[in-house]
C-alpha positions as YAML, in Angstrom:
chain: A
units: angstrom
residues:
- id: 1
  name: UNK
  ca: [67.91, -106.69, 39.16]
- id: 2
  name: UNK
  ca: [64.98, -106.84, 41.65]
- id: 3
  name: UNK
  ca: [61.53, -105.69, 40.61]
- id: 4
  name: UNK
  ca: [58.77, -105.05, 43.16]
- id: 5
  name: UNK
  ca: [55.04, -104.20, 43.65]
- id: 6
  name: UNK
  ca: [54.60, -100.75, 45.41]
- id: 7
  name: UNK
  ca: [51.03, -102.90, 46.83]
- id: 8
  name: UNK
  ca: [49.38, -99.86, 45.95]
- id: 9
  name: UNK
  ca: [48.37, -97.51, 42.56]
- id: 10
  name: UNK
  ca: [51.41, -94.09, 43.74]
- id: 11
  name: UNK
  ca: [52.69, -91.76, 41.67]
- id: 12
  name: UNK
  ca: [57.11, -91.70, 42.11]
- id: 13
  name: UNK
  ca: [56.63, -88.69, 44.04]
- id: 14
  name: UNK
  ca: [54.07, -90.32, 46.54]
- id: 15
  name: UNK
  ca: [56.73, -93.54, 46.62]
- id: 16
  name: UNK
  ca: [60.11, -91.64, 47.12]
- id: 17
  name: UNK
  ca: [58.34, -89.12, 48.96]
- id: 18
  name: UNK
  ca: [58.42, -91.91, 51.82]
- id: 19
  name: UNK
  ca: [61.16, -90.90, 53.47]
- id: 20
  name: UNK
  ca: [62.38, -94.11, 54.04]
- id: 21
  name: UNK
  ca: [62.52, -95.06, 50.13]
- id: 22
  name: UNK
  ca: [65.49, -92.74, 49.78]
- id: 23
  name: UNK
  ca: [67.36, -93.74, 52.52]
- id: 24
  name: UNK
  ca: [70.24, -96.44, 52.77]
- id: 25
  name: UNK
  ca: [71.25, -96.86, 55.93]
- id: 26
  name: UNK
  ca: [70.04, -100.05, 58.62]
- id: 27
  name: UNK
  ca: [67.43, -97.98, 60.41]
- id: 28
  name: UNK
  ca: [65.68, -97.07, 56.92]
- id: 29
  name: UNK
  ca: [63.23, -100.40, 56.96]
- id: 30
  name: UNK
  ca: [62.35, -100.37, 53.36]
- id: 31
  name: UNK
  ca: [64.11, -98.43, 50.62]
- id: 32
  name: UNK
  ca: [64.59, -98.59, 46.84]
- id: 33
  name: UNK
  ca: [66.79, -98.08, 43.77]
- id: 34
  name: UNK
  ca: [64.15, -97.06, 41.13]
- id: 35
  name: UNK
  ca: [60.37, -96.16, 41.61]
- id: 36
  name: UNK
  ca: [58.25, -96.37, 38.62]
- id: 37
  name: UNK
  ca: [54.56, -95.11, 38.32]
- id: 38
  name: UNK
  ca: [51.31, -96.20, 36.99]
- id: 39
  name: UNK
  ca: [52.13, -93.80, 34.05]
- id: 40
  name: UNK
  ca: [55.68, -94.98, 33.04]
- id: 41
  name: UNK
  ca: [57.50, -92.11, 34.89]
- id: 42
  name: UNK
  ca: [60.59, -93.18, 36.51]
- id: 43
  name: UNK
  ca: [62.12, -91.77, 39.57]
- id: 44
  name: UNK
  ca: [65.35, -92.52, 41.70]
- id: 45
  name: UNK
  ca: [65.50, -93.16, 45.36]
- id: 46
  name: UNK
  ca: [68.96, -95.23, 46.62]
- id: 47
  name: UNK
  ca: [71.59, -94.22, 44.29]
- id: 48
  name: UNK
  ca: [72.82, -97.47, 41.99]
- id: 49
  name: UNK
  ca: [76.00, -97.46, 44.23]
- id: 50
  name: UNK
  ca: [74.15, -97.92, 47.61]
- id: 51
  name: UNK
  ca: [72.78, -100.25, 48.55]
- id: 52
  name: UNK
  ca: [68.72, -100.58, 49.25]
- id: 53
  name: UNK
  ca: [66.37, -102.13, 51.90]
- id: 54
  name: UNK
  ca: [64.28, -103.94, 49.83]
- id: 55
  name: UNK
  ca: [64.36, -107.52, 49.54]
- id: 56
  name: UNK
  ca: [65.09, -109.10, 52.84]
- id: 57
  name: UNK
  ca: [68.56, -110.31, 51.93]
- id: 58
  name: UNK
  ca: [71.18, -108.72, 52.32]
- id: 59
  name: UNK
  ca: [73.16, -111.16, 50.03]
- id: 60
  name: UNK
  ca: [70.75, -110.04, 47.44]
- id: 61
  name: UNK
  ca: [70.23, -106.63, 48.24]
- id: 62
  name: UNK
  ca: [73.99, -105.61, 48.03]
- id: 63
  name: UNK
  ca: [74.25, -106.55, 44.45]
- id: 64
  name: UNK
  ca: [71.15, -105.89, 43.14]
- id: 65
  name: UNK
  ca: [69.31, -102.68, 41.74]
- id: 66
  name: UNK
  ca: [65.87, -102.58, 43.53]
- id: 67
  name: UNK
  ca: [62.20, -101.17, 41.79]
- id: 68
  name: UNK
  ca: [59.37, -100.57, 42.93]
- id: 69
  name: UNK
  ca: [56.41, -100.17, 40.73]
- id: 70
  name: UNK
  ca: [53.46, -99.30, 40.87]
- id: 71
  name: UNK
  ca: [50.15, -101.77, 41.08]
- id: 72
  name: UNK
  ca: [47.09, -100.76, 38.75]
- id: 73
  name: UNK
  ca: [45.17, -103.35, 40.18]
- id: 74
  name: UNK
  ca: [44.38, -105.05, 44.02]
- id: 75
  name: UNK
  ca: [45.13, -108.11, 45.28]
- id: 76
  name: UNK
  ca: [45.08, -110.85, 44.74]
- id: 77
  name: UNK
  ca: [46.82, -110.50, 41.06]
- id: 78
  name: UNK
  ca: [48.09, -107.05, 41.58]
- id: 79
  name: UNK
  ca: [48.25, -105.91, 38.13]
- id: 80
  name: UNK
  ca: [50.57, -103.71, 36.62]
- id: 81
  name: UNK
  ca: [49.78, -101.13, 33.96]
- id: 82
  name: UNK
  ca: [51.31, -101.66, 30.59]
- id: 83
  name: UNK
  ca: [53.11, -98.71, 31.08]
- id: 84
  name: UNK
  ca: [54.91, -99.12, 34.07]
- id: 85
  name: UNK
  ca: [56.04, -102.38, 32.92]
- id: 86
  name: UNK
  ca: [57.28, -101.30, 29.52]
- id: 87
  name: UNK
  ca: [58.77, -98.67, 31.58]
- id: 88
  name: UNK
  ca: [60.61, -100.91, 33.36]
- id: 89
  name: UNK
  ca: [61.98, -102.70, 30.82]
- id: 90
  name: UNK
  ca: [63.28, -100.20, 28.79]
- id: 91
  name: UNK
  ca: [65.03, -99.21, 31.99]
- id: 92
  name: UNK
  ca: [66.26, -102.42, 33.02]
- id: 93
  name: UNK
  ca: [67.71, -103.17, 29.52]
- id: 94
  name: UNK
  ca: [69.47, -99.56, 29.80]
- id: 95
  name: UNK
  ca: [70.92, -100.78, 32.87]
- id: 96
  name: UNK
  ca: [72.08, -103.79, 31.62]
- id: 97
  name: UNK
  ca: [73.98, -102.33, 28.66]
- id: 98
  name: UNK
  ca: [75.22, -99.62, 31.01]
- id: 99
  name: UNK
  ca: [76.92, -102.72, 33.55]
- id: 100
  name: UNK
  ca: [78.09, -104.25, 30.03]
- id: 101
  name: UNK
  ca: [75.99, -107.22, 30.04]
- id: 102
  name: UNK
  ca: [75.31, -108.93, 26.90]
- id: 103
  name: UNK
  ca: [72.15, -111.03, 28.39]
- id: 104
  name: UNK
  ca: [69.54, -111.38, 30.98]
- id: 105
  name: UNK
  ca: [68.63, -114.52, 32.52]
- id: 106
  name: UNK
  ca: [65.95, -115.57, 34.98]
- id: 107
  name: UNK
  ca: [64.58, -118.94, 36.36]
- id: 108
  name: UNK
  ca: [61.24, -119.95, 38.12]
- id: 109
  name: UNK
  ca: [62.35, -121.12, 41.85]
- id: 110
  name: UNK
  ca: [60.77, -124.22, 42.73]
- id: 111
  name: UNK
  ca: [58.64, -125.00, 45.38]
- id: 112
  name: UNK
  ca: [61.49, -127.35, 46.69]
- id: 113
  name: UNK
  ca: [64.07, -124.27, 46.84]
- id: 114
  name: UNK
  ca: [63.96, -123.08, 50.36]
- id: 115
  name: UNK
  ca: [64.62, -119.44, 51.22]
- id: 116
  name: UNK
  ca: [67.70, -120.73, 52.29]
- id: 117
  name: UNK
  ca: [68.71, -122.48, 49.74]
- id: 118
  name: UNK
  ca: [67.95, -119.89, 46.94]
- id: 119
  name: UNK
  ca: [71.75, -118.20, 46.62]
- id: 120
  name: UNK
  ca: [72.82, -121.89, 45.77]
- id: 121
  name: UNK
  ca: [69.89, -122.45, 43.77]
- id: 122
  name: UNK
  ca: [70.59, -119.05, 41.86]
- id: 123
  name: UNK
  ca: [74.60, -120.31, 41.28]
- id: 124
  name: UNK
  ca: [73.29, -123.76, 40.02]
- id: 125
  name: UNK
  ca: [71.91, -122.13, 36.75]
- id: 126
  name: UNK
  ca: [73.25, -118.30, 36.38]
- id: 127
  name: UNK
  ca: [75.26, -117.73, 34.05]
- id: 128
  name: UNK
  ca: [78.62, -115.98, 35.50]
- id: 129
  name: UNK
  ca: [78.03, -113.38, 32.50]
- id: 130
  name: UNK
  ca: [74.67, -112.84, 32.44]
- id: 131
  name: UNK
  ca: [72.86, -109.78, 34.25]
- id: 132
  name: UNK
  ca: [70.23, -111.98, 36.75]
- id: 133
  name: UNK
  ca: [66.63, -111.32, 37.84]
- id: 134
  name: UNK
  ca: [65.83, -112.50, 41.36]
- id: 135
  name: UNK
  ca: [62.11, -111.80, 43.08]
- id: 136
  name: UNK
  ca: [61.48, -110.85, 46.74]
- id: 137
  name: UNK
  ca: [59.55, -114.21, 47.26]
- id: 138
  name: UNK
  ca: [62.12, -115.87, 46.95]
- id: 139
  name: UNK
  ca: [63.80, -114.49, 49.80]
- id: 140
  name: UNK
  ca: [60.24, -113.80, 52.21]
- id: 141
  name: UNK
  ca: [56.79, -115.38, 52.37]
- id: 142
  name: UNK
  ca: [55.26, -112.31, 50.38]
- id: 143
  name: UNK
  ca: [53.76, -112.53, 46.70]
- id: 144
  name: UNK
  ca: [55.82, -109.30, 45.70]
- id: 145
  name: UNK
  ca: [56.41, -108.93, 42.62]
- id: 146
  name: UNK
  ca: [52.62, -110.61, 42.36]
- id: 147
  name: UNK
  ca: [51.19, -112.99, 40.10]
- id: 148
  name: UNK
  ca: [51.00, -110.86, 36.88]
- id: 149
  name: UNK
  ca: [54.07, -109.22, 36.84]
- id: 150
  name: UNK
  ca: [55.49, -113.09, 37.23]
- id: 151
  name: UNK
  ca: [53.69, -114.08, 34.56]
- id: 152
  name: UNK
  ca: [55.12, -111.29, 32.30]
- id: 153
  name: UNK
  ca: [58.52, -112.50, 33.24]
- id: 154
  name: UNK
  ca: [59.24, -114.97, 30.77]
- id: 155
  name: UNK
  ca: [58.81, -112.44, 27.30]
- id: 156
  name: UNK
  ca: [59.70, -109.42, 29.38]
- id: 157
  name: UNK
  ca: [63.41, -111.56, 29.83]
- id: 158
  name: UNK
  ca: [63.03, -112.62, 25.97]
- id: 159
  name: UNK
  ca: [62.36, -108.80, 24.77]
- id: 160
  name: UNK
  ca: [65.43, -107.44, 27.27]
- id: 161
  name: UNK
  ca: [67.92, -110.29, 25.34]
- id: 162
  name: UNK
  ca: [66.69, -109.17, 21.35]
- id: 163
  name: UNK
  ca: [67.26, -105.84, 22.76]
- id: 164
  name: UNK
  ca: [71.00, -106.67, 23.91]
- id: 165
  name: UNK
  ca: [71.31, -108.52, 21.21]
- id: 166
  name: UNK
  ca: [71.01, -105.76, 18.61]
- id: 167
  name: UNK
  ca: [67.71, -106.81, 17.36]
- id: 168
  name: UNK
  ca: [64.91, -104.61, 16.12]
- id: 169
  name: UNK
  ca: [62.83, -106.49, 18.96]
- id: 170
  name: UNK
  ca: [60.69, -103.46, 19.82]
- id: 171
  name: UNK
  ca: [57.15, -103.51, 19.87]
- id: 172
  name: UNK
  ca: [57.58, -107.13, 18.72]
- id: 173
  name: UNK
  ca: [58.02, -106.32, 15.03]
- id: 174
  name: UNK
  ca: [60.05, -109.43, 14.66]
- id: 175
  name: UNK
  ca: [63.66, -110.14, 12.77]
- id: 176
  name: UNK
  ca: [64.90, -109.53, 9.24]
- id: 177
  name: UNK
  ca: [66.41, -112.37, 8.67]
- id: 178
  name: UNK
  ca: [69.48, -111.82, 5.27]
- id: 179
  name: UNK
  ca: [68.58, -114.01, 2.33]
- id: 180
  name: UNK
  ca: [71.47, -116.12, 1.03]
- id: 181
  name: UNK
  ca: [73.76, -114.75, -1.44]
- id: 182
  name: UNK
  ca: [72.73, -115.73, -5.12]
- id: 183
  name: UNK
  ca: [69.75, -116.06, -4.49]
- id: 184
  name: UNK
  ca: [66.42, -113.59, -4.83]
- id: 185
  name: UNK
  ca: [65.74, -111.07, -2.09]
- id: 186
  name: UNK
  ca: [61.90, -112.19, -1.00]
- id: 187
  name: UNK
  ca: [59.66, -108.38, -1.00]
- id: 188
  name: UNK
  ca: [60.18, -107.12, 3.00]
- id: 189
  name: UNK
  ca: [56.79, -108.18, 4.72]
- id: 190
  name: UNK
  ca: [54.71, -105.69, 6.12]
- id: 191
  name: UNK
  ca: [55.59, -105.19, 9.43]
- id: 192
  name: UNK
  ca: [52.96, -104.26, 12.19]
- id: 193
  name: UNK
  ca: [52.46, -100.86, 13.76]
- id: 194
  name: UNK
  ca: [51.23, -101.18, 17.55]
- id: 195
  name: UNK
  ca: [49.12, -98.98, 18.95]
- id: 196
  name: UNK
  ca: [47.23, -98.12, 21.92]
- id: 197
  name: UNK
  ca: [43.55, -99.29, 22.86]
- id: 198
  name: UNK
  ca: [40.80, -98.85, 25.42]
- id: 199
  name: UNK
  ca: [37.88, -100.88, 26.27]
- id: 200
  name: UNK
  ca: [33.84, -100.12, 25.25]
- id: 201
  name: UNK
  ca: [32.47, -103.05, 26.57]
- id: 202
  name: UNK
  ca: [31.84, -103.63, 30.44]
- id: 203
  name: UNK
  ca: [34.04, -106.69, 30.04]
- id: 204
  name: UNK
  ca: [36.20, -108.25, 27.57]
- id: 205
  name: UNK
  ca: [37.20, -111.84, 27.19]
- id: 206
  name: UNK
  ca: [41.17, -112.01, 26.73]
- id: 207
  name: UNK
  ca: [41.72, -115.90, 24.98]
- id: 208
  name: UNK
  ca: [44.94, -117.82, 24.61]
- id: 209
  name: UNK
  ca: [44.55, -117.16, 20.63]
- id: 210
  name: UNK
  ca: [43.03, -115.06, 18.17]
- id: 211
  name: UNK
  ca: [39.58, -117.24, 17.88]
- id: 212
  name: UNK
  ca: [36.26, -117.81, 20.25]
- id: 213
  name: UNK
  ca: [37.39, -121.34, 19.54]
- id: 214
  name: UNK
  ca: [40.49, -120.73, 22.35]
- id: 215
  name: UNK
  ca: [39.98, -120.89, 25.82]
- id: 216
  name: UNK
  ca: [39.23, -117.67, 28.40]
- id: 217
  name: UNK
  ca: [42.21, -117.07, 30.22]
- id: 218
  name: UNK
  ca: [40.86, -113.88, 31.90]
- id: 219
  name: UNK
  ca: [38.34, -110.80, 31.76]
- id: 220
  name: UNK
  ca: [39.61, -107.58, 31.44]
- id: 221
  name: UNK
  ca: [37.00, -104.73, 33.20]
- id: 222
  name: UNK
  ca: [36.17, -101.61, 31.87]
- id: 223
  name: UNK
  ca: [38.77, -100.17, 34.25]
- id: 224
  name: UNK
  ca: [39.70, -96.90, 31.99]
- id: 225
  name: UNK
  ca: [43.26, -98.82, 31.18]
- id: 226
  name: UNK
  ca: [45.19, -97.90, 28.03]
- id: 227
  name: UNK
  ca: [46.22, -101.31, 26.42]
- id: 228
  name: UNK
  ca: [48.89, -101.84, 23.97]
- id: 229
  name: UNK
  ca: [48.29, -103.79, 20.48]
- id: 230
  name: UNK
  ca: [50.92, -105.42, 19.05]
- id: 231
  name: UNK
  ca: [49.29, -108.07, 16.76]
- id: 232
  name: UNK
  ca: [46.17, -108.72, 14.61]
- id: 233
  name: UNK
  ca: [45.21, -111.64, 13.02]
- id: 234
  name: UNK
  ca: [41.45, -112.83, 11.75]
- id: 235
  name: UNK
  ca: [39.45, -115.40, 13.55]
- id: 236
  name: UNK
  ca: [35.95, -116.65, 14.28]
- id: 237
  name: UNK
  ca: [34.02, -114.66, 16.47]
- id: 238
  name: UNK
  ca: [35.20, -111.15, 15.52]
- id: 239
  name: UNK
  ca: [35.98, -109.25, 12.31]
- id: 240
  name: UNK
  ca: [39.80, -108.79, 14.19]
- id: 241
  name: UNK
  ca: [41.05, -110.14, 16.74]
- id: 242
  name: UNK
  ca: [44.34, -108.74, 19.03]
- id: 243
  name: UNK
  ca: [46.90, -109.69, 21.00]
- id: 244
  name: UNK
  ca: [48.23, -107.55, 24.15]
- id: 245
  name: UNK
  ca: [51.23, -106.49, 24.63]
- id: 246
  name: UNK
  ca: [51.48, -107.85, 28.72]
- id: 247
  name: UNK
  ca: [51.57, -111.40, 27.12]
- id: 248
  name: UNK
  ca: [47.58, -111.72, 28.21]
- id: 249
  name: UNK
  ca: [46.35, -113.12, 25.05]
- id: 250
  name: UNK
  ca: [43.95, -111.92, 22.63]
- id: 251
  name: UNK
  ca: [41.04, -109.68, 22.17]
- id: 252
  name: UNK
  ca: [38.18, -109.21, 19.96]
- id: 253
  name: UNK
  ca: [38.73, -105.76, 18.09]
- id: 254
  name: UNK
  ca: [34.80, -105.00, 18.10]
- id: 255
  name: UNK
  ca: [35.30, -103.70, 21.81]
- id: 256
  name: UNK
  ca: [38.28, -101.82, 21.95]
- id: 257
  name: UNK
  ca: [38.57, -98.49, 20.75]
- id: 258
  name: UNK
  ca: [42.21, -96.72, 19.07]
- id: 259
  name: UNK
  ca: [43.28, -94.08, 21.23]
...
């Protein structure tokens, strides 16, 4: 599987409605499997079966399924909205139970690896029976998939394996784990509804842990966005503090609102 930045915020019907996003053949230039929106819509362009212009391999491109999604946010980070990337993987782990895989796996390339080196980079650590993630920089000078949807790899990869595992990994709810036999059955803790959140203030700290004592990773605009809550926990400098969903970090609670 093969995720890419559109480089721009389009609807699927703006994406696929460039004709040469449905097309498969040599003179197409750029085409794609998949098209996902800002709003979590999905859309097909390249049947699964075809092959797609998309990542300047054509080692990669005929065995991989190709999406483009949709960018929120400019360069140079080219942000994703929460719901295009959940949409995504909900789709990709659908895709992966569909091809029978029981995993997903996915490495950072290093600097070293060469573009043409990466196929023998990819065999030195694949697994022959896992379902693998490769990125279009590997293959090109280009920053597609861009910096944040990179660094939503690593629990985006952990989510799609709970999921193929059997897990009740959604929304990060976490396991139930069986007590041993003879022994008392601890009360079930309570688990964590998520929800979904917008901004009040003109900008919002987002820290590495629930606590004005953790460092500022990044600040979050009053950009309209719908966030996604998935944990609270208390801390000093708010009366809640919460973590995102995209793996950001945490936010105070007395500037977001519940939608």
């Amino acid at each position: 599987m093969t995720p890419h930045c559109v480089a721009g915020n389009l609807s699927i019907e703006a994406t696929l409605g460039l004709d040469r996003f449905t097309r498969y053949d040599p003179n197409a230039g750029a085409s794609c499997n998949y098209a996902i929106g800002s709003d979590g819509r999905v859309g097909l362009g390249v049947d699964e079966t075809k092959r797609a212009w998309t990542t300047s391999s054509a080692i990669n491109d005929n065995e991989a399924i190709t999406f483009e999604i949709a960018n929120n946010g400019g360069a140079p980070d080219w942000r994703m909205s929460d719901a295009a990337v959940n949409a995504w993987l909900d789709l990709a782990v659908e895709i992966a139970k569909f091809y029978g895989f029981k995993s997903v796996a996915y490495q950072p390339k290093p600097s070293t690896v060469t573009t043409a080196q990466v196929e023998q980079w990819i065999k030195s650590w694949a697994p022959s029976d896992a379902m693998i993630i490769t990125l279009h920089c590997w293959y090109k000078n280009k920053e597609c998939p861009g910096p944040y949807f990179i660094r939503q790899l690593p629990w985006l990869v952990r989510e799609m394996n709970k999921r193929l595992a059997g897990l009740t990994a959604e929304a990060f709810i976490g396991e139930c784990v069986a007590p041993p036999k003879e022994q008392s059955v601890a009360p079930m803790p309570t688990l964590f509804t998520p929800y979904l959140a917008t901004i009040t203030a003109e900008a919002l700290n987002v820290r590495t842990g629930p606590g004005t004592t953790y460092t500022v990773v990044t600040v979050l605009r009053n950009d309209k966005n719908t966030y996604t809550i998935i944990e609270e926990a208390k801390g000093p400098g708010a009366t809640m503090w919460c973590r995102l969903k995209s793996g950001l970090g945490w936010v105070s609670k007395d500037f977001i609102q519940k939608k």
